[in-house]
Structure formats: C-alpha cells, structure tokens
N, C-alpha and C positions, 0 to 999 in steps of 0.2 A: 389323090393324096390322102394316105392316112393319118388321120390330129392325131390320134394318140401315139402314131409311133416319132410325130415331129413332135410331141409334147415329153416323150421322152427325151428322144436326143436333147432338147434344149435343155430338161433336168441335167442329164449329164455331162453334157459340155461345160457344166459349171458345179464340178466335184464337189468342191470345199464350200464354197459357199451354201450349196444345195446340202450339204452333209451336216455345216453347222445349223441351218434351218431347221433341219428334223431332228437331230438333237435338242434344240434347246426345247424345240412344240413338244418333244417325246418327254424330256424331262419334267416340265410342267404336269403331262395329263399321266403320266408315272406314281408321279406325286398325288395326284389324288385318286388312281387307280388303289394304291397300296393304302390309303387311308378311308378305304372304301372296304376294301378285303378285312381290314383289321376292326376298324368298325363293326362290319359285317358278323364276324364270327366272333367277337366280344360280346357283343350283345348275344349271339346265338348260346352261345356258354353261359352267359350271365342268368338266361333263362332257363337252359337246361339243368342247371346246378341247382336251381331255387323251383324246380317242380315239384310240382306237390307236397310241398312247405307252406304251411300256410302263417306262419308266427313262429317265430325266433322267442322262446322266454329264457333271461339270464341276469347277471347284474346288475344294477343299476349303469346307467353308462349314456357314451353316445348308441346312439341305435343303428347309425353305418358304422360302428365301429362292431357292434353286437354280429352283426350280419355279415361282413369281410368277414369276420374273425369264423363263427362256424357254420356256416354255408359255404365260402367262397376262400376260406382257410388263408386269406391273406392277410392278416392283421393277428393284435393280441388282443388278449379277451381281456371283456370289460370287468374280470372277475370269476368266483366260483359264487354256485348256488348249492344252499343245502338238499341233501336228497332227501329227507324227510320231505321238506318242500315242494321238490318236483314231485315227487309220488302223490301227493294230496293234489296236485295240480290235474296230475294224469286222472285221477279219477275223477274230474269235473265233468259233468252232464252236457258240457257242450265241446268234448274231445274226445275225435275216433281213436286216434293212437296220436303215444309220445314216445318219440325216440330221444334216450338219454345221449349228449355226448361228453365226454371226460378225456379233456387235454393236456398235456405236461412235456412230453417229451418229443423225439425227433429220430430220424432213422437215418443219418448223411444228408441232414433238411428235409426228410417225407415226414410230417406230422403221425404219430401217432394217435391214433384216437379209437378212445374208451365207448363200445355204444354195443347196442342190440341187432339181430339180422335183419331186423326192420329196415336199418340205415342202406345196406347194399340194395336187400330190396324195392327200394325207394323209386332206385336209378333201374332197378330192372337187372340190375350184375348176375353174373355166372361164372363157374368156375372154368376156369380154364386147365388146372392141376389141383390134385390136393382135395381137401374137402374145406367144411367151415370149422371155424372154432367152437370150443366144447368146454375148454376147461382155462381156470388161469395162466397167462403168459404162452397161451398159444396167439403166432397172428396168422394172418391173412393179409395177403399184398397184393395193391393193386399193380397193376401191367405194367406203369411206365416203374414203378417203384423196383420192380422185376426185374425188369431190364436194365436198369442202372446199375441197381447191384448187383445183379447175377445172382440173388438168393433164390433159393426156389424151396417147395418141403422136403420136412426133413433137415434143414440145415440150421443152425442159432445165430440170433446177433444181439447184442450190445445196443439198448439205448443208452442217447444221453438228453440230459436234463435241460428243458427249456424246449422253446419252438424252433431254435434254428441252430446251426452247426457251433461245436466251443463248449457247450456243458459242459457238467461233470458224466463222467460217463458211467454206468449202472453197469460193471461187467460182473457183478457179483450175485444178477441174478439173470438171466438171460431170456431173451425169447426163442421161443420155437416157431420155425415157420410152417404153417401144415397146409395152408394153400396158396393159389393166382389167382387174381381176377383176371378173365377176359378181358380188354378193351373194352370200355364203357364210348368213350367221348366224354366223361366228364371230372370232374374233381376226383370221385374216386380211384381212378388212374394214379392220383401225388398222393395216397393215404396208405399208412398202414392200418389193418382193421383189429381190434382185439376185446375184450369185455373189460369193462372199466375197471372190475375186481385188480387187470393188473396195472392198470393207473395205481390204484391204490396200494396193492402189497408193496410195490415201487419206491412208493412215497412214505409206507409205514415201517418201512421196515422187514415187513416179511418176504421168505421165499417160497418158493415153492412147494419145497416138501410140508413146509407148515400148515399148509393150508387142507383143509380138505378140497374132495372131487366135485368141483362147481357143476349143479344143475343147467343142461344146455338153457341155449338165449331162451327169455322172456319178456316178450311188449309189454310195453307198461301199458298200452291199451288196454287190458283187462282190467278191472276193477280189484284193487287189491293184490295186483300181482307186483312182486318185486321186482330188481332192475339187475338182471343179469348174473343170477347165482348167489347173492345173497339177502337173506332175511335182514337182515342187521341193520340200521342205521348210523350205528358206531362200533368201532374196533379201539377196544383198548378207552374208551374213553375217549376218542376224537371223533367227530358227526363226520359222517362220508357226505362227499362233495358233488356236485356235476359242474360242468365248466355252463352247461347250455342246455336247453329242451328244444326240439324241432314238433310241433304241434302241427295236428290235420282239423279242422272244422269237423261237425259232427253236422250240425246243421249252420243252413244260411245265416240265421240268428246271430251266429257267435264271431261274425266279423262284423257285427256293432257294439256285441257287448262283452265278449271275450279282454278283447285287446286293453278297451277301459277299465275293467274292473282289477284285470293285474295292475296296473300302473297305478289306478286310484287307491286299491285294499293291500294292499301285499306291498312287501321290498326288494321284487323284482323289478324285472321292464320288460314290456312286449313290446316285439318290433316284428312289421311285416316287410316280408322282402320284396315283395314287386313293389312296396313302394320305394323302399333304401336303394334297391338296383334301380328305380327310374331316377333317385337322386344322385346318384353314381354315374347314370350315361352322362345325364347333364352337367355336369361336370367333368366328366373326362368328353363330352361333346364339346365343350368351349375352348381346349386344349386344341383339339380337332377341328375347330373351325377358322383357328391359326393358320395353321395349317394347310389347310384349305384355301385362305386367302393368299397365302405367298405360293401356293400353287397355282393361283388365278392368274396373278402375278406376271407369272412364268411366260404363262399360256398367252396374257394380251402383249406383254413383249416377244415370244413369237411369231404370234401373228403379225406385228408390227413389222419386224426383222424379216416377212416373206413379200411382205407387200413391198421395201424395198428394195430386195432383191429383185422380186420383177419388173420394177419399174426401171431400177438402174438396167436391168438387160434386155428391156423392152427400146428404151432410148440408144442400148449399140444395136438396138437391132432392126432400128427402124427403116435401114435400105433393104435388110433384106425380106421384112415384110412388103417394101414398097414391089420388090423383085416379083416375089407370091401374089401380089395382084394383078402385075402382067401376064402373069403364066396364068394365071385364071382363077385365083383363090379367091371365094368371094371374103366379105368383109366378117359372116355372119362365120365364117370359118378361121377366119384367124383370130376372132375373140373366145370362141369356143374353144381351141388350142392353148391359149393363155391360160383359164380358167380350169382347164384340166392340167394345169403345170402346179397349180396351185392346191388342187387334190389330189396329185400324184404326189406332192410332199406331204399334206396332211397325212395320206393316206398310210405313207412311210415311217412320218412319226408315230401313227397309231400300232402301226406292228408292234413297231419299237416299244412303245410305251407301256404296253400289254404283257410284251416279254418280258419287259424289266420289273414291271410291278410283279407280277406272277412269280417269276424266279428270285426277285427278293422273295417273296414270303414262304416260297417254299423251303429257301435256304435259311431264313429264319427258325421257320417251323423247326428243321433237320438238324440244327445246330442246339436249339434250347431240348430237344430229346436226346443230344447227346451229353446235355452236361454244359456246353461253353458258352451259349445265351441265356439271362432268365428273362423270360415276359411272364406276363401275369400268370398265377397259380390257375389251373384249368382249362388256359388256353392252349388249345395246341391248332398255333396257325400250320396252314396251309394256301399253297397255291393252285392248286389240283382244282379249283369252283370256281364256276362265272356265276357273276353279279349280273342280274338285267339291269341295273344302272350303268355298266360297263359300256351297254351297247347306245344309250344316250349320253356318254360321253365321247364314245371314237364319233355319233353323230354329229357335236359341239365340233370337234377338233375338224370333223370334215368343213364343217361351217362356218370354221376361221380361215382357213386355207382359200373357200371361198370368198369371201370377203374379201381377204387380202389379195386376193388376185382380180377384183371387180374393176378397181382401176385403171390398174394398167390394158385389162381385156378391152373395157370403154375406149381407150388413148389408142391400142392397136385396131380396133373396129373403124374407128376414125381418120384412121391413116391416112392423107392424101400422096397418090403417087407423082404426080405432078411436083409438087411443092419439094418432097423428098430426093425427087432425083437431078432436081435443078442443085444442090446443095451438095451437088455431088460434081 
C-alpha cells in the first residue's frame, strides 16, 4: 500500500474543502511572503541611495525630512542654503568632497536636480547614450526617466516649476537633452541631472544665449574651487542658492565633530542618513508589523480550518480505516497517511503562496515602470529574488499543516476495529 498515493486520493476526494484549506493557509503566508519582498528591497534601496553619503548639510528643518527630500527625493526640502555658505563648508579640513544639489523643478514628476558629476559618480553611473553635461541647460536623464518619456539626445523639453506635476511651465527656456544613464538600481534612474547654473538662469530670469560658455563640472572638493561653472556668488544682486550639500568624511574625526559643530556654529543643520534611514525603517517597520500580525492571523485560522477538516473526514472515515486494518494496514501507517494529508495541503498552499506573493510584486514592480503604480521614489520592486527567510516560512507553513493533522493522525492510530465494525 502506497500512504502517499492514499494521502492523495483522500486530499482529493474532498475538492472544495481541500481547495478552501490551501487558499486561506496560501493567503495568509502570501501575505507576509510580499511583506518580506518589499521590506527586503526598501531597505536594500534605502541603503544603496545613501552610500557613501556621509551628512546631508541644508536648512534648518526636520532632519527626515532633510534626507527624504535629497538623498531619497521624496519629500520637500526644508529650505535653500546659501552657496557662499556651502563653499566655506566644502573647504573644511574635515571634508573629502561636497557635492552641491539645487532643486526647483520637475520633468512629468522626475525631479530635476542642479549638482556636479561627482553626484552620478557617487552611484558609479554610466552612460548609456550621449555624453555628460558641459554647459548650461544641458541634461542628462536617467534610465527610467528615459524611458517614460521617450527623450533621448539631442531632443528639448520644457520644465516646470516646483517638484511635482502642475507648475508653471518654463517653455521659454528649454533643456537640451545630451545624454542616458545606464541603469543604476538606484534613485538616479527618477532624476534628471544638469548644473545648478540652470536652476538658477530658470529662476533668474536668464536664457541661454545670455549667458556665457560654463566651465565643465567642478567638486567643490577642492579647496577653493567653485560650484559648477560659476565664479559668482550673486547675479544681478541675488546670493545664489543650493537647496542641499551631500558631504564625505575626510577622516574618522569628523563624525563626532563635523555634524556638531554645523548645528552648534552655523544656520544650517547636519543630518546623517543611516541614522534618518534607520528611523524611517522603524517606522515604516511598525506599519509592517501590522501587517504581519493579520498575516499571522490568517495562518493560525488556517491551520485551525485543516485540523477540522481532518478530523471531520477522519470520523466518515472511520470504517474504512477499520477496513485497512483487516487487510493489514498497520496502525503506525494509517497515522503516517493522515499527517501527510496534512503536508500535502501545507505543501500546496506553500506553492501557492510563493506564486502569489512573487507575481504580485513583480506586477507591481512592471506597472509603477510604466507609469500606473507609484511606490516609493527609488524603488523598483521586483519579484525575480528569493529571500532565505522565505525558505523558513514554507518551513512554519509545513509545521502548521503538521500540527493540524497531529490529532486526528493520534484518533486514526488508535482506531479499534472491533468496536468500529460492531457499529456497523
């Protein structure tokens, strides 16, 4: 006698019931398959975006709100800093380079932002088309920005004003697009890249032809060097601005007295981002722990839901275990039978649950790259990755299915054929 092929048929003799069992277990470990995936690569983003970043400096403000805003470009800034300011900054004895950023505007919601080639290089970016930018109101677009719009170089477009779609639109002075970013994996993907000189002509008034031929990028890591093709501090009488500074440590030192001494001396704020991003999981962790619980939820009212199932078809089924012990089944085989009825469902919701969580997020993923989801700025879920936490969860799920089938396996081990066929 094969158990596992009478452990089937018995699954199957009882369709619907057996069908709503692995559903409802599937739905449950679904549930926190998908909140595993998204967890997973939010954090994985949340860190790639803020590599080797070591201080966020900008206006006074919240300091998650400092760090959304330009590292993780989901938020508004807590303000502008003056660039005279940041240049005295950058040349402080305890900073390898400063990358400026300068934000105002938007491309169909892709932020544009004002900075030096430091910033691509940061992430390690490459061109995929095109070259870099050189001069003012030239940009550079990253990949997903690319592909939404169809701009590629060579082509112009029309910002507008503010961070997200509805501005006023600036079609009277226009960008040029003169390259692609490669695919990063990270934030740079939702950016357009260009030197802040054209934040500023943007905002001042001038156009293009007004201006002279801007000297290619320069770090303001150097001592004394300017921020991207101009000398100046002011135009016309207005101090030029930066919205943000993204600071690198010079030595160990200056993450004990860097961070203090802006906040203490100065009218800025320093904010570090692994700490802001560790106070961002935890809280969007507590969200997800929700979550979690009504997925647990699920799971011990499945497992509940299996154990009665067997039990109720263990009691019609008690002659004909009594039958199987005449024919020669021993005892230690018909509970082994039972208990693999009950891991052939876990087992089933585990497919299940696996597929569904996976094919959400891949459709997730596929829908916010086209335009019709938004999830967070930088994330670009996928389902295409296994979790090794995945593989101790279909273990739990095996582990309920066991359980739930312990009693009834116990009740059919126990069977007396005597008593059962008198009752017949």
């Amino acid at each position: 006698m094969n158990i596992a092929r009478l452990a089937l048929k018995q699954v199957a003799a009882r369709p619907l019931m057996s069908g709503l069992n692995v559903l409802l277990l599937a739905l449950g470990l679904a549930s926190i398959a998908l909140l595993m995936l998204f967890d997973a690569q939010l954090e994985e983003r949340l860190v790639s975006n803020a590599r080797g970043i070591d201080l966020v400096v900008g206006a006074k403000g919240s300091p998650l709100q400092l760090i959304l805003s330009t590292v993780y470009h989901a938020d508004i800034p807590t303000g502008n800093i003056l660039k005279r300011e940041a240049d005295k900054l950058a040349r402080h004895p305890l900073v390898a380079r400063a990358i400026p950023l300068a934000l105002g505007d938007n491309l169909q919601g892709f932020r544009i932002v004002g900075t030096s080639r430091d910033y691509p290089a940061l992430y390690g970016a490459r061109l995929a088309a095109g070259r870099w930018w050189d001069l003012s109101m030239e940009a550079v677009l990253g990949a997903r920005v690319a592909a939404r719009t169809g701009l590629g170089p060579g082509q112009e477009f029309a910002s507008q004003h503010g961070l997200a779609p509805g501005g006023h639109m600036h079609d009277d002075n226009m960008y040029q697009v003169v390259g692609v970013l490669a695919p990063t994996g990270t934030i740079l993907d939702e950016l357009v890249l260009t030197t802040p000189q054209s934040v500023w002509d943007l905002h001042e008034g001038h156009d293009r032809t007004s201006n002279p031929a801007y000297a290619p990028e320069n770090s303001l890591a150097t001592p004394n060097a300017a921020a991207d093709g101009d000398d100046e501090d002011e135009d016309d009488g207005k101090p030029r601005e930066y919205t943000a500074l993204l600071l690198q440590y010079k030595t160990p030192l200056a993450v004990l007295a860097l961070p203090r001494q802006i906040n203490a001396q100065t009218a800025l704020q320093a904010a570090s981002p692994a700490m802001e991003s560790a106070r961002l999981l935890h809280v969007v962790g507590i969200g997800l722990d929700a979550f979690r619980a009504f997925a647990g939820i699920l799971i011990v009212s499945a497992g509940l839901s299996v154990f009665v199932a067997l039990y109720t078809a263990l009691e019609a089924r008690r002659f004909d275990l009594a039958v199987m012990r005449m024919l020669g089944a021993s005892r230690l085989r018909l509970f082994a039978s039972v208990l693999l009825e009950g891991l052939l469902l876990a087992a089933g919701a585990v497919l299940l649950a696996l597929a569904l969580a996976h094919g959400a997020a891949e459709l997730a993923g596929r829908l916010e790259l086209a335009g019709r989801l938004e999830l967070a700025p930088g994330l670009a879920l996928t389902g295409r990755i296994w979790l090794w936490q995945e593989t101790w969860l279909a273990l739990l799920a095996l582990a309920v299915g066991l359980f739930a089938a312990l009693l009834p396996a116990i009740q059919a081990y126990r069977t007396q054929i005597a008593s059962v066929l008198a009752e017949r």
